[in-house]
N, C-alpha and C positions, 0 to 999 in steps of 0.2 A: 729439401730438408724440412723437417716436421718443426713446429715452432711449442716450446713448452709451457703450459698452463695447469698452475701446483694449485691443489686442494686440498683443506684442511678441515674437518668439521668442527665447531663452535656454538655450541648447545647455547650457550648465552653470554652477554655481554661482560659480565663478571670474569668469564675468562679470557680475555681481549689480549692482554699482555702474554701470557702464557700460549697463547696458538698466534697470535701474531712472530712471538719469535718463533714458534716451532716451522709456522709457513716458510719466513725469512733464510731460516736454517736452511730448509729443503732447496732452495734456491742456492745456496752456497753462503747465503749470509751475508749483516748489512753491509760488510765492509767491503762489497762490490757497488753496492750502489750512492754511500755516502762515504766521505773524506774529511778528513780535519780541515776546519776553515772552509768549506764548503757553503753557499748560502744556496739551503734545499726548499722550494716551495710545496707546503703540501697543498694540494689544491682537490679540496673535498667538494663534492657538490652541497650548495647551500641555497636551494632552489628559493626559498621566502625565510621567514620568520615562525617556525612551526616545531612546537618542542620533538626531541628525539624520539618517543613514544609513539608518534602516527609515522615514521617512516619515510619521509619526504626528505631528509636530510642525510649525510654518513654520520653514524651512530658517533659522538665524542669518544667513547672508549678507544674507538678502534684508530682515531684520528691522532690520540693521546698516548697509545701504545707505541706509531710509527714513530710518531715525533719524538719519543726515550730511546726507540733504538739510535734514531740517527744523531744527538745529540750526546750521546754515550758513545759514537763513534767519533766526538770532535767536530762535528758538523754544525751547522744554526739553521735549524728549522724555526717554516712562518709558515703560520696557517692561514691561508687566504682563500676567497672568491670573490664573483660579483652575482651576486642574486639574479632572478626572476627579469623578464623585460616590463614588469608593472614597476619595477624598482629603480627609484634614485642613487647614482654609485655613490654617496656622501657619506661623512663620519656618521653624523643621529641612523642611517639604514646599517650600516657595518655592527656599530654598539650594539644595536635592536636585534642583529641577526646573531651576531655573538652569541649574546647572551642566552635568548629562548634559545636557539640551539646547539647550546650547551658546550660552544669551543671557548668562551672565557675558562671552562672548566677543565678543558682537555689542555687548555696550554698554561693552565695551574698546576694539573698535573704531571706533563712530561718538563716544566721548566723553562718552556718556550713563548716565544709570541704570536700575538695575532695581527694581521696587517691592517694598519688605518692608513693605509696613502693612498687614494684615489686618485692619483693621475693614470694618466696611460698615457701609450708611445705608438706612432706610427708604425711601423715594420713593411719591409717589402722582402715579399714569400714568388718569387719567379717563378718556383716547382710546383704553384699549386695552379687546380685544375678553374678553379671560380676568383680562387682571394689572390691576389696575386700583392694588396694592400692591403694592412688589418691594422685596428685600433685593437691594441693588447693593453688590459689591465700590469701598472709594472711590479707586481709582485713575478708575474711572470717573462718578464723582459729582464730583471735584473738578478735573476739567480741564477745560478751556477750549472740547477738540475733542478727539476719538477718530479715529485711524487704523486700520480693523480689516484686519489683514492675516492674511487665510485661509488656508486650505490645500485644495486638488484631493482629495477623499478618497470611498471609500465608507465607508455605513455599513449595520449590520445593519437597524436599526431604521428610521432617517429615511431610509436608500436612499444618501444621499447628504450629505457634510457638505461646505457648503461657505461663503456669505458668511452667509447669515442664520442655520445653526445654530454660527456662532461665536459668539455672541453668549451662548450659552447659561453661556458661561466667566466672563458680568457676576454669578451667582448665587457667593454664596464654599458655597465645601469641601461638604460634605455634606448643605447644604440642597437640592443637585441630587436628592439621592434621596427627598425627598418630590415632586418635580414627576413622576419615573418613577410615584409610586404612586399620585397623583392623577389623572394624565395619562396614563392607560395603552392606550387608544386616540389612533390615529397623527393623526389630526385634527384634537383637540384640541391635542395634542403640539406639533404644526405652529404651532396657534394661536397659543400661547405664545409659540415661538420669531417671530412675527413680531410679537408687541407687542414683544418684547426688542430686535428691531430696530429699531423703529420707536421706541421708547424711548432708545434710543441714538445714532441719526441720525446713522451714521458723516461725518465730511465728504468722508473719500478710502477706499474700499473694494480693496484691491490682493491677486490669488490668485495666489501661489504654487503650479503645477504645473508645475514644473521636474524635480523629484520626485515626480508623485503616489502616490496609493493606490489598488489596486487588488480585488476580492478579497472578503474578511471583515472589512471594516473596522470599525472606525475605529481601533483598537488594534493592537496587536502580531501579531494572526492575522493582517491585511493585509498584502499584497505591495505595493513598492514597484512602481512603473511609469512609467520616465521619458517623459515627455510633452514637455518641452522650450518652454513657455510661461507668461509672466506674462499677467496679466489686470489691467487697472483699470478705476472706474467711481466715479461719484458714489452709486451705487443700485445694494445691497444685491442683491435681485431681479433687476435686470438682468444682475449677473455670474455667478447663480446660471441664470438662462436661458440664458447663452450656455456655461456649462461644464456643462449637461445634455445641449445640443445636440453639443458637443465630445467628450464619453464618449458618448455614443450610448443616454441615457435617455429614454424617451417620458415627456412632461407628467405623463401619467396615471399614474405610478409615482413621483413625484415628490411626496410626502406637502407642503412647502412651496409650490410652485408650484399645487395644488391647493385649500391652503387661499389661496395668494393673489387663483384664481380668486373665491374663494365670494366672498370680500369685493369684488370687481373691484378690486382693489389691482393699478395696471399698473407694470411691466411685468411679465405672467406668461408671456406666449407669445414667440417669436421674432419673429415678425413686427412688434411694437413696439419693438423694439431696432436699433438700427444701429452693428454692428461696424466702427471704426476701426482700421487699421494692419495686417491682414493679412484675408485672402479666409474667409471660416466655411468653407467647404467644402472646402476643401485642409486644415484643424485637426483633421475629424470620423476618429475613433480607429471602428475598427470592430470592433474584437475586446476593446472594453474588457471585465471580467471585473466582473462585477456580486454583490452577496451574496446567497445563495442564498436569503433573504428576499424579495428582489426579483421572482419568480417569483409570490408571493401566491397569492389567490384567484383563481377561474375567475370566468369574467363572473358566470355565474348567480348563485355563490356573495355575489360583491362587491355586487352589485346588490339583494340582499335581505337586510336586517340582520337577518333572526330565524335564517335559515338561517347568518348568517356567524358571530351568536354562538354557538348552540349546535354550529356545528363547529368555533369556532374551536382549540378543544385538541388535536383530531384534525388538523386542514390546516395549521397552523403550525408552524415549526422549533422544538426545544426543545433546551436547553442541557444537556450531560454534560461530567462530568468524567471526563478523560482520566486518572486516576491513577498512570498512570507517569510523566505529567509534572509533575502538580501539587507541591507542597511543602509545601503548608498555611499558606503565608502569612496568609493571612486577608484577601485585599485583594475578593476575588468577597462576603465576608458582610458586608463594610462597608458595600458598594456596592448591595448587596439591598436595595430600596425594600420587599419583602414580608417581609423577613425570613424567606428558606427556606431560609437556606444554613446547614450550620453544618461545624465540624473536626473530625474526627474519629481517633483512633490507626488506623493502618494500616499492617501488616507493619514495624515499627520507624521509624515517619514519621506524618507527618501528612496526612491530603488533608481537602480539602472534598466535603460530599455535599448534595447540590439535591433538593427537595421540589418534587416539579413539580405538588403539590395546588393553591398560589393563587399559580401561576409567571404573570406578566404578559406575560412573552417581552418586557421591555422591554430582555433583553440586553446589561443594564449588567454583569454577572458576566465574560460573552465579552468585553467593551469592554475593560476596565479590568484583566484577569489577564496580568500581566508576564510567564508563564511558556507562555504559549499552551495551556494546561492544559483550555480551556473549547471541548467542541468543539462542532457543531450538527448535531441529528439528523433528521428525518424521522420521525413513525409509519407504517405498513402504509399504510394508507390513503391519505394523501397521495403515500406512492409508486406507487400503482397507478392513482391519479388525474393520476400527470403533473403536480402541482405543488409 
C-alpha cells in the first residue's frame, strides 16, 4: 500500500495560514491529528540562532499557522527544540533562539507557548536499530503527540536535512557532539537518525520549503532558494522521498533513504508513495545546487571499504578557516566532537585553527559558525580526480 504525501503551493509566507489549512483539509483535517486537552509538541527545527530570512530555520509563519489550527481544535500546542551541537540546552540559548528566529512571534500569534524547560529523560527504545537508550529533550517525552515541522534544506554531511533528520533536535544541547564522534561514518549516522524517528512517531509530519536551502547547508553558508511549497505526510520517509525527488537528489546519495533501504523500512523509493494535491513532475527543480559533499566517492572507490578508508582523508572535503572572517567566537570548538579546534591570538583578534589530524569531516564546525568563517576545501588529489 502506497503511503500518502499532500502538496500544496505557497507563493509566500503571507499566505501560511490560508494553505496551511488548505494542506490540513486535504488530509482530512486537524481534528485527526489534534484533540481537546491534548499537549501537542511542535517541534520545528531551530538549527542556531539565525533570523528567518536566510533559511536555516522553519519559517514562524508556518509554525504559528499549525499551532491555530491545533489550539482551535482544543488542543495546547508548545513550540520546542534543542539547537545545533555548538549549543548550550539553557534558558539565556532557548530565549536567544526564540527570539532571532522568530517563535516568540509565531506563539504571539497562534496563542500558544514556547518551551523553557531544559531537562530531559532517559528512554529505552528496544526497537531501534543503534539507540536502544536515548537522552530526549522533555518537551518531547511529555506530550501526548509531536507535530515535527521541517524545513527543505541541504546538508554538508547527510546531503540533505529534511523530515527524519529533524529529529536529531529530540537529543538536548551538546549531547549531539558525542553522536558526531561516535557516529562518524554516514550510515550509521543515518541509522540513528531513523530510530530517532521512529522513536518519536510524528503523528502530522509538515515541510516547509517555501523558503528552502540551498548550497553548503545547513547553517549560515546556505543560500536561501525559494521553492514555493509546503509538504504533509503521516510518514517521516515519505516526505523525505518526495523532497529528494523535488531537489533533484538520486536515492543513492541520500545517506537516510539508503539506510531506510538496508532495513526495507518502506517507503524509501518513489514509487511507494502517492503524491496528493499537485502533479511531482511539474515540482522537480533542476538546477538545485547540492553541497559539494555530495559529489562523494567514485563508484569504485564507494564500493570497496578498504580503499574508501584508507583514501578517505585524501577524497573528502575538509574544513579551513577563513580568518578574515572568523572572530574567535568559539562556537566551531564547542561543537567539535574530536576536539581539534582550538582560538588562537591573531593580528589583534582571535580566530580558530582546525587540526585536520583526527578531523572526522562530520562538519559540525561549517554547520554551526554564525560567521560563515568555515570554508570547505578539496586536497590535489580529489581535484584531479574529478570529485
Amino acid at each position: 500500500m502506497k503511503t500518502n504525501v499532500y502538496i500544496v503551493k505557497c507563493e509566500s509566507y503571507e499566505k501560511a495560514d490560508e494553505k496551511i489549512n488548505e494542506l490540513i483539509n486535504m488530509m482530512g483535517g486537524i481534528s485527526l491529528f489534534a484533540k481537546k486537552g491534548e499537549k501537542i509538541t511542535l517541534k520545528a527545527n531551530l538549527l542556531g540562532a539565525v533570523p528567518p530570512e536566510k533559511a536555516v530555520s522553519t519559517h514562524p509563519s508556518i509554525v504559528a499557522a499549525v499551532g491555530k489550527l491545533a489550539k482551535n481544535e482544543g488542543a495546547i500546542p508548545l513550540i520546542a527544540d534543542s539547537p545545533g551541537s555548538g549549543y548550550l540546552y539553557n534558558e539565556a540559548t532557548l530565549k536567544k533562539l526564540y527570539k532571532t528566529c522568530g517563535m516568540y512571534d509565531a506563539a504571539e500569534q497562534a496563542g500558544i507557548d514556547v518551551n523553557m524547560d531544559t531537562g530531559y529523560e532517559r528512554v529505552s527504545f528496544p526497537q531501534g536499530k543503534l539507540m536502544k537508550q536515548i537522552d530526549v529533550i522533555k518537551p518531547i517525552t511529555q506530550a501526548d503527540a509531536v507535530f515535527n515541522i521541517c524545513k527543505m534544506k541541504t546538508h554538508l554531511y547527510m546531503h540533505v536535512t529534511g523530515a527524519v533528520k529533524n529529529h536529531f533536535g529530540i537529543i538536548p544541547g551538546l549531547s549531539k557532539v558525542g553522536f558526531h564522534a561516535k557516529l562518524f561514518d554516514k550510515e550509521r549516522f543515518a541509522d540513528m537518525l531513523l530510530d530517532l524517528s521512529l522513536y518519536v512517531a510524528p503523528r502530522l509530519t509538515i515541510m516547509d520549503a517555501v523558503l528552502a536551502m540551498e548550497g553548503e547547508g545547513p547553517g549560515a553558508s546556505g543560500t536561501p532558494r525559494h521553492v514555493g511549497l509546503l509538504l504533509a505526510s503521516t510518514s517521516d520517509l515519505a516526505l523525505d522521498v518526495v523532497a529528494g525527488e523535488i531537489m533533484g537528489l538520486p536515492n543513492d546519495n541520500n545517506p537516510v533513504l539508503m539506510a531506510a533501504k538496508r532495513r526495507e523500512a518502506s517507503p524509501y523509493k518513489i514509487e511507494d508513495v502517492n503524491v496528493i494535491g499537485e502533479e511531482l513532475s511539474g515540482l522537480k527543480i533542476t538546477n538545485f545546487k547540492f553541497p559539494s559533499t555530495v559529489k562523494g566517492f567514485s563508484k569504485t572507490v564507494e564500493n570497496n571499504p578498504a580503499v574508501r578508508n584508507l583514501l578517505k582523508s585524501a577524497l573528502t572535503k575538509f574544513p579551513v578557516v577563513a580568518k578574515e572572517r572568523c572572530i574567535g567566537c568559539g562556537m566551531c570548538a564547542t561543537a567539535c566532537p574530536q576536539k581539534m579546534i582550538t582560538i588562537i591570538p591573531h593580528k589583534k583578534k582571535k580566530v580558530a585553527v582546525i587540526s585536520l589530524k583526527d578531523c572526522i569531516r562530520c562538519y559540525c564546525c561549517h554547520e554551526l559558525c554564525p560567521h560563515k568563517a568555515i570554508d570547505m576545501k578539496s586536497k590535489f588529489i580529489s581535484k584531479a580526480l574529478k570529485i
